[in-house]
MDAnalysis code that builds the backbone (N, CA, C; Angstrom):
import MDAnalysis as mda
import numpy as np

u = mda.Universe.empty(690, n_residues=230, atom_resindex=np.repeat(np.arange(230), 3), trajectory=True)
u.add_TopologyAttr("name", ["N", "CA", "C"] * 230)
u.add_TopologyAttr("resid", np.arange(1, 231))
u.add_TopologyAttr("resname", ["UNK", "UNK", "UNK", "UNK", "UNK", "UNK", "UNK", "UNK", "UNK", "UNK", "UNK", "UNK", "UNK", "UNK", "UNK", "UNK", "UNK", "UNK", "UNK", "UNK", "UNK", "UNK", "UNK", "UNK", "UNK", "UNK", "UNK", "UNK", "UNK", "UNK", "UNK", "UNK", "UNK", "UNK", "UNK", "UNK", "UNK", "UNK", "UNK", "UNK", "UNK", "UNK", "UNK", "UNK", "UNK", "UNK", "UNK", "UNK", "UNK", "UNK", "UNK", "UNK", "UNK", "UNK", "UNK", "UNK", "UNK", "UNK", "UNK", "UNK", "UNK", "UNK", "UNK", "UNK", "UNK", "UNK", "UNK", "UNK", "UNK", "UNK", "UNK", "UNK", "UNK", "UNK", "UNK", "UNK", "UNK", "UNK", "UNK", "UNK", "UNK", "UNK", "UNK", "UNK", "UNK", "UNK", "UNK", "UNK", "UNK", "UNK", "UNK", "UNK", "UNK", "UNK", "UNK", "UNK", "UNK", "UNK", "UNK", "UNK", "UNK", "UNK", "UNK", "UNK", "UNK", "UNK", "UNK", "UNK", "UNK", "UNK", "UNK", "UNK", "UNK", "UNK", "UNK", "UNK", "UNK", "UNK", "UNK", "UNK", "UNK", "UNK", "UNK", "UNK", "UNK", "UNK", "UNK", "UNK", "UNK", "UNK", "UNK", "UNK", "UNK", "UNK", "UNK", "UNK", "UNK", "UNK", "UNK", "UNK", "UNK", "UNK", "UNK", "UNK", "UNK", "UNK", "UNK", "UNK", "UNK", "UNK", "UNK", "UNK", "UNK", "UNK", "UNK", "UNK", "UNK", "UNK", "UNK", "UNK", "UNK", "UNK", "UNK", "UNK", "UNK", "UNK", "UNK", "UNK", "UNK", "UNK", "UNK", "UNK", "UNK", "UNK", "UNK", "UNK", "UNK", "UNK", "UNK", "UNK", "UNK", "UNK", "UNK", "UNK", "UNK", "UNK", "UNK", "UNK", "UNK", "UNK", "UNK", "UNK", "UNK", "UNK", "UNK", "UNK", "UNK", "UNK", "UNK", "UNK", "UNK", "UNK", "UNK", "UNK", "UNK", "UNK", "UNK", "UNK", "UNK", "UNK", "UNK", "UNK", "UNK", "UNK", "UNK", "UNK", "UNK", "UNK", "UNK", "UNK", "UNK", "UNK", "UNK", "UNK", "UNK", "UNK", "UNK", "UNK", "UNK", "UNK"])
u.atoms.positions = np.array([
    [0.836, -1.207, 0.000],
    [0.000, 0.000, 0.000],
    [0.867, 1.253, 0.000],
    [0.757, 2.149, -1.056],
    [0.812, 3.437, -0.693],
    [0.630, 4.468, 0.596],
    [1.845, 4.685, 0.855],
    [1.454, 5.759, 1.991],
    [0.893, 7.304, 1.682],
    [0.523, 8.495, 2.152],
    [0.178, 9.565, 1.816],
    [1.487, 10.934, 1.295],
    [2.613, 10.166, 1.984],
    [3.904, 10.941, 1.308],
    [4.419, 10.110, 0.147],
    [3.945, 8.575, -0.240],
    [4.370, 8.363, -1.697],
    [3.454, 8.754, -2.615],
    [1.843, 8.790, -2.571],
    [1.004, 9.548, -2.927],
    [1.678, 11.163, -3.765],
    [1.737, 11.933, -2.250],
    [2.160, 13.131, -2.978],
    [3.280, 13.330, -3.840],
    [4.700, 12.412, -3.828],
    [5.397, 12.269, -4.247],
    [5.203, 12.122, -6.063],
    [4.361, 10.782, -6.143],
    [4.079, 10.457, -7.345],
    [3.237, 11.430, -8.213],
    [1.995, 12.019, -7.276],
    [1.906, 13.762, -7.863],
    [2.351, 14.406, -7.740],
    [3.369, 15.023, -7.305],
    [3.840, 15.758, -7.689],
    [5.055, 15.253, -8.732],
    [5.739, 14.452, -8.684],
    [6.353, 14.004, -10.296],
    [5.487, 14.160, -11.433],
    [4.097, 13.455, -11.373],
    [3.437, 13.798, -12.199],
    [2.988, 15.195, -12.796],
    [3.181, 16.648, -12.441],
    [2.921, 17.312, -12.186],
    [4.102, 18.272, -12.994],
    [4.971, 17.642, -12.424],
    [6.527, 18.253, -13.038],
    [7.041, 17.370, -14.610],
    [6.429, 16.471, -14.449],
    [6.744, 16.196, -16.015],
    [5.348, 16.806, -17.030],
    [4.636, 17.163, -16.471],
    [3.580, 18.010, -17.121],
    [3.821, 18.992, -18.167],
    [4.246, 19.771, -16.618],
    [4.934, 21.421, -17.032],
    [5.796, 21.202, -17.993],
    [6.972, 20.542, -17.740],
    [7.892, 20.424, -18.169],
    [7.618, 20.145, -20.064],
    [6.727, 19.119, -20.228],
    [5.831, 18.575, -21.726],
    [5.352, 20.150, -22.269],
    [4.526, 20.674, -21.296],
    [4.132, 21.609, -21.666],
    [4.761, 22.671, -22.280],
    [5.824, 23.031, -21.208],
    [6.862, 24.067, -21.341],
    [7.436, 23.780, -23.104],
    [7.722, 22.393, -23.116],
    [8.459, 22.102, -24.228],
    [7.534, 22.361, -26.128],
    [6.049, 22.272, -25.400],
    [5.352, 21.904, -26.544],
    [5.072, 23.768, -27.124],
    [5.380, 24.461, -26.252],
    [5.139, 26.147, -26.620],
    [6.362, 26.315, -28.152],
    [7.471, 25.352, -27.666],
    [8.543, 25.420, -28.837],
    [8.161, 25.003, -30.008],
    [7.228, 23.854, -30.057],
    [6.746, 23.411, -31.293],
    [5.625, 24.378, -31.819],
    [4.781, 25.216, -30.873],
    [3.996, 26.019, -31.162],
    [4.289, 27.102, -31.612],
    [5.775, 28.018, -31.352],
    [6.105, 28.604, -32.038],
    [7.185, 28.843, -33.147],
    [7.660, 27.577, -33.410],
    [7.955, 26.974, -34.822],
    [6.849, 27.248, -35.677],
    [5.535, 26.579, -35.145],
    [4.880, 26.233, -35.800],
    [4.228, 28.054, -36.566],
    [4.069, 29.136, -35.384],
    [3.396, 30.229, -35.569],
    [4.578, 31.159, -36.615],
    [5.524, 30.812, -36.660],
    [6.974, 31.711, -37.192],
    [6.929, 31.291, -38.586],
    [6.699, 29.904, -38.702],
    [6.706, 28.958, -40.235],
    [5.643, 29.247, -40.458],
    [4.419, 29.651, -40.717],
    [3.459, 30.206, -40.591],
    [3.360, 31.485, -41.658],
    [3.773, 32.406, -40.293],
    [3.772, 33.622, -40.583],
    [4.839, 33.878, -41.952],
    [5.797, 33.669, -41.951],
    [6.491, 33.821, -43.126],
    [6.661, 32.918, -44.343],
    [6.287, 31.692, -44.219],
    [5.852, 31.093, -45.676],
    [4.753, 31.554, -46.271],
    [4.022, 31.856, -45.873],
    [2.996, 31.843, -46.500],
    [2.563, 33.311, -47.802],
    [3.410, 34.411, -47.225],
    [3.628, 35.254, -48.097],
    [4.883, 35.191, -48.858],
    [6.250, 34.201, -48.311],
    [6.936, 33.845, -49.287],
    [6.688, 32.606, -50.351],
    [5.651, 31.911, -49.752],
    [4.761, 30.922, -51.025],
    [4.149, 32.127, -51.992],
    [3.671, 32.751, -51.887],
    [3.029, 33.714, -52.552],
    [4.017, 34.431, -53.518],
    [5.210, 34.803, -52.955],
    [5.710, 35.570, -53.725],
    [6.757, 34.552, -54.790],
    [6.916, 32.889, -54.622],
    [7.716, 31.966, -55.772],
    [6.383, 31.826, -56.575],
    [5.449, 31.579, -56.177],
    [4.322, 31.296, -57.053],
    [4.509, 32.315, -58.138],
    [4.171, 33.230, -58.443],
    [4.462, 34.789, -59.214],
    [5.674, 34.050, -59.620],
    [6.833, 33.594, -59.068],
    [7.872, 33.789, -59.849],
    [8.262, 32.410, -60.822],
    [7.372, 31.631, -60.542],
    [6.963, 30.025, -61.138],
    [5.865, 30.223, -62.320],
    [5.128, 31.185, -62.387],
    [4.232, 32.194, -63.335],
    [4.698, 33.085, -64.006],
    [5.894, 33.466, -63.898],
    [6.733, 34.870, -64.530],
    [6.787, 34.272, -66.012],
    [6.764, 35.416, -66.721],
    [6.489, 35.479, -68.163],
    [8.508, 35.106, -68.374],
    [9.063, 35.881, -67.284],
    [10.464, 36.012, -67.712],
    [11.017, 34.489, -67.589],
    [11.294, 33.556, -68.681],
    [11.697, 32.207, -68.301],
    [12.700, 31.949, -67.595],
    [13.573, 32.551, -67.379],
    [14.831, 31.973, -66.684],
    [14.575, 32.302, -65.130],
    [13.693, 33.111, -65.009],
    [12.875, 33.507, -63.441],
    [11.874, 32.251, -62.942],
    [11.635, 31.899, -64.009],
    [10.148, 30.874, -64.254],
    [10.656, 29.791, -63.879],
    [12.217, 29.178, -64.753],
    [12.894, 28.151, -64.460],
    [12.971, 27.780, -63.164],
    [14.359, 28.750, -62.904],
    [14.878, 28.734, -61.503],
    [13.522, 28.628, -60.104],
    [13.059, 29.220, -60.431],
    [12.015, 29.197, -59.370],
    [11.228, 27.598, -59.268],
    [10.839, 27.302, -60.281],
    [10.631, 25.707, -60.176],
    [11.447, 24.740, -60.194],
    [12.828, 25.364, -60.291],
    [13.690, 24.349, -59.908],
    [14.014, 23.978, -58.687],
    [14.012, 25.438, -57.952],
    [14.244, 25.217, -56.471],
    [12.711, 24.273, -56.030],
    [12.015, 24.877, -56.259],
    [10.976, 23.886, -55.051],
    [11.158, 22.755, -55.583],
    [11.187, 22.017, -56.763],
    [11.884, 20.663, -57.243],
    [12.526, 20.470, -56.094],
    [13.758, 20.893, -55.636],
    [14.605, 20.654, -55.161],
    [14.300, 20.088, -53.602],
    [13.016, 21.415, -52.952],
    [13.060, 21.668, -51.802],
    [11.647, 20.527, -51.424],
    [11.175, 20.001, -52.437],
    [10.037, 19.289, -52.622],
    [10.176, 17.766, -52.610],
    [11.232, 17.749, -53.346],
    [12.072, 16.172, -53.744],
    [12.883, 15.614, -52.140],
    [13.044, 16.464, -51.401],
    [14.443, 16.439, -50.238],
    [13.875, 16.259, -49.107],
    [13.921, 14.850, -48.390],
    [13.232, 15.203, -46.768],
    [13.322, 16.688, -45.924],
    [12.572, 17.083, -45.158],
    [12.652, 18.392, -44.192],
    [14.251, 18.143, -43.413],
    [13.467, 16.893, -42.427],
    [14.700, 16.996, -41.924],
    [15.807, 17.150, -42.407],
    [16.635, 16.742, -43.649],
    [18.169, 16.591, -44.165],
    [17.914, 18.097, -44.160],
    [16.967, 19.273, -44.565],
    [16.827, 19.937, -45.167],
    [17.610, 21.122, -43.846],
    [17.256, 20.888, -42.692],
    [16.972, 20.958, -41.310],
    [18.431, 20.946, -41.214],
    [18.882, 19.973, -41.277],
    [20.650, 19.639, -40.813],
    [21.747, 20.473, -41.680],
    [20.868, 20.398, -42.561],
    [22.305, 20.945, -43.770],
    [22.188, 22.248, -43.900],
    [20.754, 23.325, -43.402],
    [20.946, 24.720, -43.305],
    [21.579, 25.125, -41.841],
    [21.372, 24.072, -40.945],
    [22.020, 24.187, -39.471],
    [23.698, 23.949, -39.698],
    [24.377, 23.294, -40.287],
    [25.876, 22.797, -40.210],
    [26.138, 23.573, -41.264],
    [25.375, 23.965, -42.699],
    [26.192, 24.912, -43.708],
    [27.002, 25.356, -43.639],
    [26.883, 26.845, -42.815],
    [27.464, 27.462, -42.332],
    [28.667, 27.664, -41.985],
    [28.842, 26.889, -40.842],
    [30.074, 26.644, -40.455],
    [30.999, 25.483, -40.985],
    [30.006, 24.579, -42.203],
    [30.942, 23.941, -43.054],
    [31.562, 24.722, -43.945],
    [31.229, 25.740, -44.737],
    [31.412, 26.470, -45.522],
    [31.951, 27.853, -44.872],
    [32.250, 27.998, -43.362],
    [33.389, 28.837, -43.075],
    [32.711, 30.260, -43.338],
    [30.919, 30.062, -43.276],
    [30.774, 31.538, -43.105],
    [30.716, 32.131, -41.751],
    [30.788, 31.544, -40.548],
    [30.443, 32.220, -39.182],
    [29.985, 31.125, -38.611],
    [29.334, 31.813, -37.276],
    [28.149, 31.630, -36.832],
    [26.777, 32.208, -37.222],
    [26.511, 31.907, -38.524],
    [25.509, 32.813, -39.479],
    [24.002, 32.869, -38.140],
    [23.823, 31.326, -37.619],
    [22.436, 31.538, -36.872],
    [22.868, 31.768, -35.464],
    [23.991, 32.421, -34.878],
    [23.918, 32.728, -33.828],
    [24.459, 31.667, -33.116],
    [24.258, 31.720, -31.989],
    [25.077, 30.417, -30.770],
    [24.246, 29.640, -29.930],
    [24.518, 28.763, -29.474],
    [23.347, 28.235, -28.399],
    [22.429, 27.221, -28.958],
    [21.163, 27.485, -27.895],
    [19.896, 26.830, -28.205],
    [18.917, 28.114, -28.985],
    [19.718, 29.399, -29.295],
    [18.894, 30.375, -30.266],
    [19.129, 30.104, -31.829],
    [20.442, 29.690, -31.542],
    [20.738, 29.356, -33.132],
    [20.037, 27.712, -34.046],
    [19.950, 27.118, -32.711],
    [19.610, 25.812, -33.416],
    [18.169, 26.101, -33.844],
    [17.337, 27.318, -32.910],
    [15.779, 27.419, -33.180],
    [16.015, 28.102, -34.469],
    [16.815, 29.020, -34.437],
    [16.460, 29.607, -36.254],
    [16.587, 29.088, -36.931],
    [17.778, 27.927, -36.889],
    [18.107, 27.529, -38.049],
    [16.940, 26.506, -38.809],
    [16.531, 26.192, -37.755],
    [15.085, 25.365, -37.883],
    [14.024, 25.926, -38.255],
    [13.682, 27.308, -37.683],
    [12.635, 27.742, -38.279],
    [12.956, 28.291, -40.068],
    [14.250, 28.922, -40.414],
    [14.408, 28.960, -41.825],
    [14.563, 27.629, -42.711],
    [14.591, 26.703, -42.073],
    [14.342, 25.414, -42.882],
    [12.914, 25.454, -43.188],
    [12.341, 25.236, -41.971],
    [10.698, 25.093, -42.341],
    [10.036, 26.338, -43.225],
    [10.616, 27.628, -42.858],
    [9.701, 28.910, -43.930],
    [10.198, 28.116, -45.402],
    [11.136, 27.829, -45.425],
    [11.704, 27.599, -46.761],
    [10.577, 26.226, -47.542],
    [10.916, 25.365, -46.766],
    [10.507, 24.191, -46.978],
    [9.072, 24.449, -47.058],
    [7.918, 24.626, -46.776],
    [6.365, 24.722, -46.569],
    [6.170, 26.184, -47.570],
    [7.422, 27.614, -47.863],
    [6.935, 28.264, -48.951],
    [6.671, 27.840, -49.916],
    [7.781, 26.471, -50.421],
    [7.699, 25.747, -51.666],
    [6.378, 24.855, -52.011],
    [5.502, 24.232, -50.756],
    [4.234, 24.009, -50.905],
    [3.526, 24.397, -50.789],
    [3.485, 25.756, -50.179],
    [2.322, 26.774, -50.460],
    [2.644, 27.326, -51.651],
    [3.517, 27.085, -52.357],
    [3.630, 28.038, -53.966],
    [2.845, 27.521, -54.561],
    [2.975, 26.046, -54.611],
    [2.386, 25.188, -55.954],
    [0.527, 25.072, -55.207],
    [0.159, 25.299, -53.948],
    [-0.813, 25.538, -53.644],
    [-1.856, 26.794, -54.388],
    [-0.691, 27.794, -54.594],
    [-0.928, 29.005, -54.921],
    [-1.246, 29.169, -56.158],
    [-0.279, 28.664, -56.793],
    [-0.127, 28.462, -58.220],
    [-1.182, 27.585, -58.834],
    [-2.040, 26.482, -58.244],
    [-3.191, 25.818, -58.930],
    [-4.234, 27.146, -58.511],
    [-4.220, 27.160, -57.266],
    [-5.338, 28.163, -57.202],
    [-5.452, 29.301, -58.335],
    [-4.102, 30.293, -58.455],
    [-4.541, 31.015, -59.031],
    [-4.586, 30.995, -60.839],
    [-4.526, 29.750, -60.981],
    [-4.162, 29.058, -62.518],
    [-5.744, 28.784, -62.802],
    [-6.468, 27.968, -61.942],
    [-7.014, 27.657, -61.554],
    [-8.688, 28.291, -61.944],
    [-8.760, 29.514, -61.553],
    [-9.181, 30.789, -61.799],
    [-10.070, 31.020, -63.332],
    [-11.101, 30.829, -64.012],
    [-11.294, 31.226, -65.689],
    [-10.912, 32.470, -65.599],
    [-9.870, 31.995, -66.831],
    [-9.703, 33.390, -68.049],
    [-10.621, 34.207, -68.399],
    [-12.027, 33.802, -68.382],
    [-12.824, 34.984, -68.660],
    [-13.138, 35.667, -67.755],
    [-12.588, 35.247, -66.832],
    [-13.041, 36.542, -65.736],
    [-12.208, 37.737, -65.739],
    [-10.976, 37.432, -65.797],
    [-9.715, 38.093, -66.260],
    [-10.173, 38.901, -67.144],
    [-10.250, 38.364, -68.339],
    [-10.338, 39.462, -69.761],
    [-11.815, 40.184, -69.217],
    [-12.748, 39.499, -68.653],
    [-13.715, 40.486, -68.693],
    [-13.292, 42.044, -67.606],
    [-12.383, 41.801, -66.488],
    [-12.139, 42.670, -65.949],
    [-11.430, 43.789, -66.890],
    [-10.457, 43.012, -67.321],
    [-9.766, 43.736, -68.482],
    [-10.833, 44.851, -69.796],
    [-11.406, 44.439, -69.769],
    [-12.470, 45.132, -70.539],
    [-12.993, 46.453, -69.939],
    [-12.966, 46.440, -68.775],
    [-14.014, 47.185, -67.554],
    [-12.572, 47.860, -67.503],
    [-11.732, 48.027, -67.626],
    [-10.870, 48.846, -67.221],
    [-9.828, 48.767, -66.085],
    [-10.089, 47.722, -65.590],
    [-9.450, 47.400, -63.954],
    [-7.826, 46.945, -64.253],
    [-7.206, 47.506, -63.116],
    [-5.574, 47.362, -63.492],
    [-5.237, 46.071, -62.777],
    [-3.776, 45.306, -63.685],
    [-3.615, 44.049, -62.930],
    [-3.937, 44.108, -61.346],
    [-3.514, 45.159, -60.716],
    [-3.241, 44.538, -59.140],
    [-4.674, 44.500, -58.729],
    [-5.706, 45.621, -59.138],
    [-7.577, 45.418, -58.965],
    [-8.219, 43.850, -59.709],
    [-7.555, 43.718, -60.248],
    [-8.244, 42.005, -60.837],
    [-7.867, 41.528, -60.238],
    [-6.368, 41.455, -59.288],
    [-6.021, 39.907, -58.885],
    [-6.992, 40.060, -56.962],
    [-6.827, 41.476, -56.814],
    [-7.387, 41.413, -55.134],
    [-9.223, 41.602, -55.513],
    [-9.498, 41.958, -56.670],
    [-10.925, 42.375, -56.194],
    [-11.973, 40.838, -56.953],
    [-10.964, 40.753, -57.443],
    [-11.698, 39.294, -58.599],
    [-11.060, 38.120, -58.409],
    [-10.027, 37.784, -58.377],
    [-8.978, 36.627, -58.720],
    [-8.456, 36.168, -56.887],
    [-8.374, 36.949, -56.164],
    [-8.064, 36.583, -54.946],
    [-9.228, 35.934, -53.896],
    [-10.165, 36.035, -54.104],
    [-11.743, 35.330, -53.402],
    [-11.490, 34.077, -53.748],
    [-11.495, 34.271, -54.984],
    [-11.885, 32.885, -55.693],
    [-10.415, 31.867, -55.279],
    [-9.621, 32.318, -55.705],
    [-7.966, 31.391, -54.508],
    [-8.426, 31.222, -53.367],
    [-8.631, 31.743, -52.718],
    [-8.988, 31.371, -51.011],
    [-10.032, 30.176, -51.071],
    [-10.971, 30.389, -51.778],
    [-11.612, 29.429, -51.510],
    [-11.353, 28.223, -51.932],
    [-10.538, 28.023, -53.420],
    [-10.082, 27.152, -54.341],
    [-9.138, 26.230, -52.860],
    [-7.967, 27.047, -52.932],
    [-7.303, 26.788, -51.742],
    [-7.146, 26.251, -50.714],
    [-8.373, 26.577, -49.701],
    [-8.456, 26.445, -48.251],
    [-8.389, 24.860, -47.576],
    [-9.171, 23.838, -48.725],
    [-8.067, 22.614, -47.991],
    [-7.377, 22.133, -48.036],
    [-6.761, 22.606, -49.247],
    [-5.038, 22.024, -49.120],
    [-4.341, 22.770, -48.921],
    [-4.675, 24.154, -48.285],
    [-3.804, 24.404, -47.307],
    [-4.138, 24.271, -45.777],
    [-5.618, 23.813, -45.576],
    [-5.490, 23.397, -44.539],
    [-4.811, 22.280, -43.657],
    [-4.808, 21.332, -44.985],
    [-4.197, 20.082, -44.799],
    [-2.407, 20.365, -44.316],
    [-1.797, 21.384, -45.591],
    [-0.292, 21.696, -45.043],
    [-0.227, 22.167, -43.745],
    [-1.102, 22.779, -43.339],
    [-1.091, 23.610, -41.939],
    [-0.803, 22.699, -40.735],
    [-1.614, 21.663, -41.232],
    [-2.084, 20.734, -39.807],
    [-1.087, 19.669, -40.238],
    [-0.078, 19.251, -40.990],
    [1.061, 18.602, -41.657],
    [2.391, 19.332, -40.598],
    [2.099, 20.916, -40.862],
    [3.395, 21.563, -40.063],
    [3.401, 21.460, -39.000],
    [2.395, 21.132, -38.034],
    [1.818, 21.186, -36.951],
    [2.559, 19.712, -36.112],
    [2.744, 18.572, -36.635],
    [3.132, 17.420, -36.614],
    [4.487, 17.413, -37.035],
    [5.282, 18.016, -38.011],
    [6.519, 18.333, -38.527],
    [7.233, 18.792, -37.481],
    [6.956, 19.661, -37.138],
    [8.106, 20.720, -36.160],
    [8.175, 19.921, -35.038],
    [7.823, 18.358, -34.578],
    [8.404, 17.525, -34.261],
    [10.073, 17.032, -34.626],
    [10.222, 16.962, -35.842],
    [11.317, 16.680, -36.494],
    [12.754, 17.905, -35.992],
    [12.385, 19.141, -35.547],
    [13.248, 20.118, -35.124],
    [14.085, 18.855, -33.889],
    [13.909, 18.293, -33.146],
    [14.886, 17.585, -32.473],
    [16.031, 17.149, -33.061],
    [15.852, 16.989, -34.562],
    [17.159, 16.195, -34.992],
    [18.397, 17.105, -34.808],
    [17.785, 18.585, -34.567],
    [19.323, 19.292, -34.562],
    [19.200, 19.424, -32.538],
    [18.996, 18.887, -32.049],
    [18.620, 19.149, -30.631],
    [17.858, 20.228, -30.011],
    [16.865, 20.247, -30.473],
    [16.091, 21.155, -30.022],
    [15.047, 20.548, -29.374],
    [15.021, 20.602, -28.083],
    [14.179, 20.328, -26.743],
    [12.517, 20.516, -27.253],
    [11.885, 20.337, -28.333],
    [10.491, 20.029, -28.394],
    [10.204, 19.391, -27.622],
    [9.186, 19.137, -27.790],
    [7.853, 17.964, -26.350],
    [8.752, 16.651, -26.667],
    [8.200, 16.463, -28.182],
    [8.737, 14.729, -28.231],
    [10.070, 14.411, -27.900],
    [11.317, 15.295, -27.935],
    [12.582, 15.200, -27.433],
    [12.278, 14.871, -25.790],
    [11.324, 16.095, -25.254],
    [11.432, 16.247, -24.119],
    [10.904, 14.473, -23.397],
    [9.927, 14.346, -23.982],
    [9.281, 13.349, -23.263],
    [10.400, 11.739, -24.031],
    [11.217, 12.070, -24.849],
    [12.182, 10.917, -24.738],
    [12.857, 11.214, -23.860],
    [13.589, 11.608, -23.233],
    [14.204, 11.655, -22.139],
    [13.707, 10.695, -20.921],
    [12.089, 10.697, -20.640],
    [11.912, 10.455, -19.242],
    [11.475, 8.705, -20.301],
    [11.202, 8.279, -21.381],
    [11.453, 6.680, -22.056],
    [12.787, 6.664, -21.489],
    [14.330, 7.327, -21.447],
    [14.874, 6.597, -21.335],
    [15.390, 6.172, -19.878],
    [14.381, 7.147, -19.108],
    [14.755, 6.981, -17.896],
    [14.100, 5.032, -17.212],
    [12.832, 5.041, -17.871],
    [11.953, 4.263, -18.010],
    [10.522, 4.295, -17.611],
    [10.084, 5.896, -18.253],
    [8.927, 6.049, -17.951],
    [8.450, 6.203, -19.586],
    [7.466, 5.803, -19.887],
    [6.984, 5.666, -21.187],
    [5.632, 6.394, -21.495],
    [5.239, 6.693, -20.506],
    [3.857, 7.163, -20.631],
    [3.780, 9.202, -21.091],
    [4.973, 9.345, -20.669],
    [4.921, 10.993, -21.327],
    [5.304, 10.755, -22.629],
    [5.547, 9.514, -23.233],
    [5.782, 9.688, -24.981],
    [5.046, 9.726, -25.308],
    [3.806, 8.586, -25.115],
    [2.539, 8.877, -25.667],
    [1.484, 9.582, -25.347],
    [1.614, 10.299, -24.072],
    [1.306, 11.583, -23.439],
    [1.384, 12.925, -24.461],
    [2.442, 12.852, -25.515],
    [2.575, 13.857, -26.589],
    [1.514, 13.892, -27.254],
    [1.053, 12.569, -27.637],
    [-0.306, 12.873, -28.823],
    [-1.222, 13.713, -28.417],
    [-1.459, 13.549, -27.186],
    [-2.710, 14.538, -26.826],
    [-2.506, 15.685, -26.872],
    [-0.898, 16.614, -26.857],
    [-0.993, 17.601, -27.367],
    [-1.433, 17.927, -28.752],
    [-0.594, 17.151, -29.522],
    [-0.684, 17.325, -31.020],
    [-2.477, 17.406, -31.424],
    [-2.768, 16.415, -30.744],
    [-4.467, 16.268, -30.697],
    [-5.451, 17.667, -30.959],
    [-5.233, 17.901, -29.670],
    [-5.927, 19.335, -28.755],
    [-5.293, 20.321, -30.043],
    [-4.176, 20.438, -30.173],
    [-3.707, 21.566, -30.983],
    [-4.289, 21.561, -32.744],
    [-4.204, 20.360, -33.422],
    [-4.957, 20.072, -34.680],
    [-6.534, 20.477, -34.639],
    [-6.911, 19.737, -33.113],
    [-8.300, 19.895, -33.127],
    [-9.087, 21.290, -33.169],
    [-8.113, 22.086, -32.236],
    [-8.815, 23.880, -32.363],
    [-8.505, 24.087, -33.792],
    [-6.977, 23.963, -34.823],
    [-7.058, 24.488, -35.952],
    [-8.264, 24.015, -37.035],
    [-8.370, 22.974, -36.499],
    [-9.748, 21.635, -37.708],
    [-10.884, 22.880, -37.460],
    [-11.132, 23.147, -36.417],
    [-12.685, 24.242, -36.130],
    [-12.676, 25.236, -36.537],
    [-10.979, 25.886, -36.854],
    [-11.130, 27.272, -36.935],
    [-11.609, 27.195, -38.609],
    [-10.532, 26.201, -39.400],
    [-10.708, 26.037, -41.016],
    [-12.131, 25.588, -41.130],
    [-12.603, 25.089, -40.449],
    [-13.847, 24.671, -41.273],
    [-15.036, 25.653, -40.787],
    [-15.084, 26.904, -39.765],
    [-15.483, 27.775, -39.509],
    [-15.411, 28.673, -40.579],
    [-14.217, 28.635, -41.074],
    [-13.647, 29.669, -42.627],
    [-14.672, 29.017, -43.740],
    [-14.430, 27.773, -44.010],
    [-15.026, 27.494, -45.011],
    [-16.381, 27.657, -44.984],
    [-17.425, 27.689, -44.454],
    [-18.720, 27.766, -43.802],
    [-18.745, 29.562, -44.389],
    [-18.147, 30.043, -43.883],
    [-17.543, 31.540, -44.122],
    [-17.754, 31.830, -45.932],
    [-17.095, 31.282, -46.148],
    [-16.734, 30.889, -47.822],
    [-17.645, 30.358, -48.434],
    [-18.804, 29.494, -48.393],
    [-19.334, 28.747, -48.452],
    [-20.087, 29.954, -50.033],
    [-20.845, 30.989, -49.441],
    [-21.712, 32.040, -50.320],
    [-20.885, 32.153, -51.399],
    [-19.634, 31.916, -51.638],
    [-18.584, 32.528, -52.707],
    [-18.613, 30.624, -53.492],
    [-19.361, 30.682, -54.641],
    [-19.412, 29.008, -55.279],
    [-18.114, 29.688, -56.366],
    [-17.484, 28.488, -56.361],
    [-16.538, 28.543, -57.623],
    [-16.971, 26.890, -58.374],
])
């Protein structure tokens, strides 16, 4: 039998590997909010350049996401983290446990711009030409066709496959451990190897909870969207 000081003991361990999960899972959350925020207008801006009339702009630009598309994250992850200092430019990302987070988060903007391009790029391909020329007729200048006509209709074209990448990155920025970066799932290997097993699979329920608010918010949007038929 349990006494009332092994009791508290075992809660309060329990308690401290909590926090601790917790503490760790804010890192994956803001991987996740940083990769986010900046792919998504740098997907936007290769798309345009995967569309450029100018071919050798047109090329290159689909060559790279080829590249960045074809290549696991992780290698992708290691080799912008060690570059650097293989190639004798510095400490380009800084020192520490700050440098290993950037270097990770410019893997992922990089990596997820290249699938939000080609996201971008069906959408706005996607689009009839006659809507185009008819704007064109009416007088409206490229940048008024693409936001007042051509940009509705992307969002909606869009919204689940990029919802799907969203909730993909969400599960990814798991993979940031390979350069040692203390995420949840790093965190909660630690106490597997102590021989507690139950905070590994203790992780899903974050990942869970966290997919599950984004699943409500996208399909709140789409509901939203719904009046706009393409």
């Amino acid at each position: 039998m349990f006494s009332s000081l092994d009791w508290y003991k075992q809660m309060s361990d329990f308690n401290t590997i909590v926090f601790r999960l917790s503490d760790s899972f804010l890192l994956n959350i803001q991987l996740f909010g940083l990769t986010l925020l900046f792919s998504l207008p740098l997907g936007l801006l290769i798309a345009f350049c995967s569309m450029s009339k100018i071919k050798p702009l047109a090329l290159l630009s689909k060559t790279f996401v080829w590249v960045i598309r074809g290549t696991p994250l992780m290698l992708q992850v290691i080799i912008i983290f060690f570059a650097p200092g293989l190639l004798n430019w510095g400490p380009l990302w800084g020192s520490g446990a700050s440098a290993r987070f950037t270097a990770a988060t410019v893997a992922f903007i990089i990596n997820y711009a290249c699938y939000f391009s080609e996201i971008y790029r069906g959408g706005i391909q996607g689009v009839p030409k006659g809507q185009t020329e008819a704007a064109q007729v009416l007088g409206m200048t490229r940048p008024q066709i693409f936001f007042k006509v051509t940009l509705l209709q992307v969002i909606k074209r869009i919204l689940p496959a990029m919802s799907n990448e969203v909730i993909t990155l969400v599960k990814d920025t798991s993979l940031a451990r390979i350069i040692s970066i203390k995420e949840i799932i790093m965190m909660a290997q630690e106490y597997t190897a102590k021989g507690l097993i139950w905070p590994l699979f203790s992780t899903g329920i974050y990942f869970l909870v966290f997919v599950g608010v984004l699943t409500v918010l996208f399909n709140a949007l789409e509901k939203k969207l719904d009046y706009f038929k393409v």
